[in-house]
matplotlib code that plots the C-alpha trace (Angstrom):
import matplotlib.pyplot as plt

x = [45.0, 42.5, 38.9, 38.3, 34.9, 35.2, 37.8, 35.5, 32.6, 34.8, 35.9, 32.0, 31.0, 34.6, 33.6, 30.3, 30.9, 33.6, 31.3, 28.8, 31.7, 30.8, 27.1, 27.9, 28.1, 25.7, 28.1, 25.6, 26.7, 30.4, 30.9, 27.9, 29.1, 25.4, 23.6, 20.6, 19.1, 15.2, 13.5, 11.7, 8.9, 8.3, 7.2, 4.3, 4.9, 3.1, 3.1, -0.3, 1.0, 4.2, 7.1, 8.8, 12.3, 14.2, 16.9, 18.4, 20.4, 21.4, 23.3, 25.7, 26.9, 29.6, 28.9, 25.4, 27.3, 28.7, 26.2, 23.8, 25.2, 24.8, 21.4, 20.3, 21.1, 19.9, 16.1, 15.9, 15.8, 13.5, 10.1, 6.4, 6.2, 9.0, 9.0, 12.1, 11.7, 14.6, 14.1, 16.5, 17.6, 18.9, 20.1, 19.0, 21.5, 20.4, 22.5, 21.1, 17.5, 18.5, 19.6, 16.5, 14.1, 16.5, 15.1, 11.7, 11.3, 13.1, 10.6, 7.7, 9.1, 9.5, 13.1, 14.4, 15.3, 17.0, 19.6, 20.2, 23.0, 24.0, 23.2, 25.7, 28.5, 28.0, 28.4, 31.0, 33.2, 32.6, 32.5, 29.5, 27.9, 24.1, 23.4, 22.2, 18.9, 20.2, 22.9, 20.4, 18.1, 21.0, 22.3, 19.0, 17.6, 21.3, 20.1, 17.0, 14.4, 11.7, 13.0, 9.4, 8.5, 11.1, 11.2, 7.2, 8.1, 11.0, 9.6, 6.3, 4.6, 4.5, 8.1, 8.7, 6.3, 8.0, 11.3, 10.0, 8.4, 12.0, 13.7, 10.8, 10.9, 15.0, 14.4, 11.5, 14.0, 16.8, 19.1, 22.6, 24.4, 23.4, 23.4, 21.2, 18.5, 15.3, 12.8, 9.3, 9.4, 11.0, 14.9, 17.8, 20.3, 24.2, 26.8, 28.7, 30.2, 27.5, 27.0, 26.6, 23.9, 22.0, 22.9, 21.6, 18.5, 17.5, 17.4, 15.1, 12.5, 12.5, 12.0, 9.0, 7.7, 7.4, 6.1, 3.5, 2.3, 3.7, 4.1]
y = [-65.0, -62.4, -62.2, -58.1, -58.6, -60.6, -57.8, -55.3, -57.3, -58.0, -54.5, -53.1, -55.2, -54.7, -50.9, -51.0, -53.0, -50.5, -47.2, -49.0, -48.4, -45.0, -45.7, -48.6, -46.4, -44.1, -40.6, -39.5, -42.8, -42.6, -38.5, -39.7, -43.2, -43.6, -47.1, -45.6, -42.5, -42.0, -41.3, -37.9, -38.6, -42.5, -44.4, -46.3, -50.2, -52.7, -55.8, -55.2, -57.1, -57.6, -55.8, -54.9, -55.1, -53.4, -54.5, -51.5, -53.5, -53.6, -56.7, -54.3, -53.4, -55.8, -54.7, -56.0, -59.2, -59.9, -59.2, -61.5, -64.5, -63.8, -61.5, -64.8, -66.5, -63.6, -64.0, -67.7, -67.7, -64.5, -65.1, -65.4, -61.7, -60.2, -59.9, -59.2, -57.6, -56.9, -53.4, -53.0, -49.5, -47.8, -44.7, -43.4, -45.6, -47.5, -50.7, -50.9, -50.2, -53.2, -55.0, -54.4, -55.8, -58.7, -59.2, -58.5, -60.7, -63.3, -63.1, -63.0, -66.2, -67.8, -68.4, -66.1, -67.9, -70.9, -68.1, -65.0, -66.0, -67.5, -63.7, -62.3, -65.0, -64.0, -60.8, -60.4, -63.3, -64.5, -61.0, -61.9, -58.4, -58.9, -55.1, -55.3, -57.0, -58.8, -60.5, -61.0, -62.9, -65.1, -66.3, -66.9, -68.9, -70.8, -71.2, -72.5, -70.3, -70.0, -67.8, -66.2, -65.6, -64.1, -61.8, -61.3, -60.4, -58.3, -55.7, -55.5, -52.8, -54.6, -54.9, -51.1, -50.5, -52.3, -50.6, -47.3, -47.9, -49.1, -45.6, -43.9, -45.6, -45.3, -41.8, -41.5, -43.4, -40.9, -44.0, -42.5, -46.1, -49.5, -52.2, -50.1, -51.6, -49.8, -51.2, -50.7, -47.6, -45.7, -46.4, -46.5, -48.8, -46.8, -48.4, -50.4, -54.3, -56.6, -58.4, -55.3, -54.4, -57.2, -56.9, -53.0, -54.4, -57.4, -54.6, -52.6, -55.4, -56.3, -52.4, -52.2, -55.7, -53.8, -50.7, -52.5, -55.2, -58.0, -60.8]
z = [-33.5, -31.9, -33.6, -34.0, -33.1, -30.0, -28.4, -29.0, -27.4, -24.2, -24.3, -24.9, -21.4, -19.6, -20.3, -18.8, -16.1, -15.2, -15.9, -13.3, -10.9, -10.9, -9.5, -7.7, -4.0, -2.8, -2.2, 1.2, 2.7, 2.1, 3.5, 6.4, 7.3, 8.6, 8.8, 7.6, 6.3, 7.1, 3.8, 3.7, 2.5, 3.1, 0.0, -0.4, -0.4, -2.5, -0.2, 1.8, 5.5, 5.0, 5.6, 2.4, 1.5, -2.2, -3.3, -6.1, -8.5, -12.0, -14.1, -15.3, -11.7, -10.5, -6.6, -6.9, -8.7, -5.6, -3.3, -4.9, -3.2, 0.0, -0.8, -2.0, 1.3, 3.3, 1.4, 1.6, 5.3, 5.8, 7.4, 6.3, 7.3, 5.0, 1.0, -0.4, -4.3, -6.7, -8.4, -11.8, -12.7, -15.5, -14.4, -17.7, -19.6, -22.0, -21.8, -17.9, -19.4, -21.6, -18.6, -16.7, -19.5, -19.2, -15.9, -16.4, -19.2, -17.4, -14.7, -17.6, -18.7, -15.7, -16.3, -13.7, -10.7, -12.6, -14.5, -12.7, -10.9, -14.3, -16.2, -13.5, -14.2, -18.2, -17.7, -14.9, -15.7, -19.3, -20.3, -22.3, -24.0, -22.3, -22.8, -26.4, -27.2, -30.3, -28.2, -25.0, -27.1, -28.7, -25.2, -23.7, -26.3, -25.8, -21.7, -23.0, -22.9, -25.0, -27.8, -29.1, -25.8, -24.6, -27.6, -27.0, -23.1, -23.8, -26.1, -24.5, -23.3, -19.6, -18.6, -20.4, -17.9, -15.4, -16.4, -16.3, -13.2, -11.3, -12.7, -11.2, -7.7, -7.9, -7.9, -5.0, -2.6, -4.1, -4.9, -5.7, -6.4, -6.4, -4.9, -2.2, 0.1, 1.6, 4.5, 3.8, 2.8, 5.1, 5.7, 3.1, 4.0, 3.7, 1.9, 4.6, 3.9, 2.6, 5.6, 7.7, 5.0, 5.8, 9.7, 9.8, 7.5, 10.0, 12.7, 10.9, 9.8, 13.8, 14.0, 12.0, 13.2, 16.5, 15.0, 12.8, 15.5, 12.7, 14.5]

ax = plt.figure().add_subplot(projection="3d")
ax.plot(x, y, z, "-o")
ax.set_aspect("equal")
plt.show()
């Protein structure tokens, strides 16, 4: 016999995930077929001497599910001169801002690299609903994190700072769809495969390496 109540739950997170679709690839890259646009104006990076990569992302996007993996991959082996940092968006929605604060509190925590492949997996294959805070805070606590502080860290002013401060960036680099990734501040990586992503983004590092005198 079906439980009502766990349909509806599939249903709510089969539904986002599927509305993400909609975000999940940037329109200038699909008409252009460009490797890269040059952003006009360049952003500012945060990672005095190093060359800065963004990821664009959001749980709720089943793209940036499976680019994770091989992002993941891609990071482990960058060098001493390269930071890689993940930005969540919400695109004003507020099951992705939910999503994001998932993240952020995560990272507060310190719990995020031992689950965010595993908050992926919920989402994407369990169809676990991780876009309400009630139920976000029930399966965290069941992944063993600290329960009071994660609920300290999730409704704290610093990761709705945080949040706020993604949507903002999202909308400096003029991110259309996600996953997207920039280089230091200046390129926006087009939506090709996910290896050629990474491909068209080594190139650019080296670019900038040359540019910058990074050795």
């Amino acid at each position: 016999m079906n439980h009502p109540h766990l349909e509806r739950r599939h249903f709510l997170t089969a539904a986002l995930a599927l509305g993400a679709s909609s975000l999940a690839r940037p329109l200038w890259a699909q008409t252009a077929g460009q490797e890269f646009i040059l952003l006009n104006p360049a952003q500012p990076t945060e990672s005095a001497g190093k060359i800065e990569v963004l990821e664009f992302f959001s749980y709720g996007c089943p793209h940036c599910a499976d680019f994770n993996p091989l992002l993941s991959l891609w990071a482990d082996k960058l060098p001493a001169d390269v930071v890689l940092k993940k930005v969540p968006v919400s695109f004003g929605r507020a099951a992705w801002g939910n999503a994001a604060k998932l993240y952020y509190a995560l990272q507060t925590t310190g719990d995020l690299q031992r689950l965010e492949n595993k908050v992926f997996q919920a989402i994407h294959k369990d169809r676990t609903n991780l876009f309400e805070e009630k139920s976000i805070k029930s399966w965290v606590a069941a992944n063993g994190v600290d329960a009071r502080k994660f609920a300290d860290a999730f409704s704290s002013f610093g990761v709705q700072s945080k949040v706020r401060r993604g949507d903002q960036l999202a909308h400096a680099y003029k991110i259309e769809g996600v996953p997207a990734l920039a280089v230091n501040g200046k390129y926006l990586i087009g939506t090709l495969q996910f290896e050629q992503q990474l491909a068209v983004a080594d190139k650019l590092i080296a670019q900038e390496r040359r540019t910058t005198g990074n050795k």
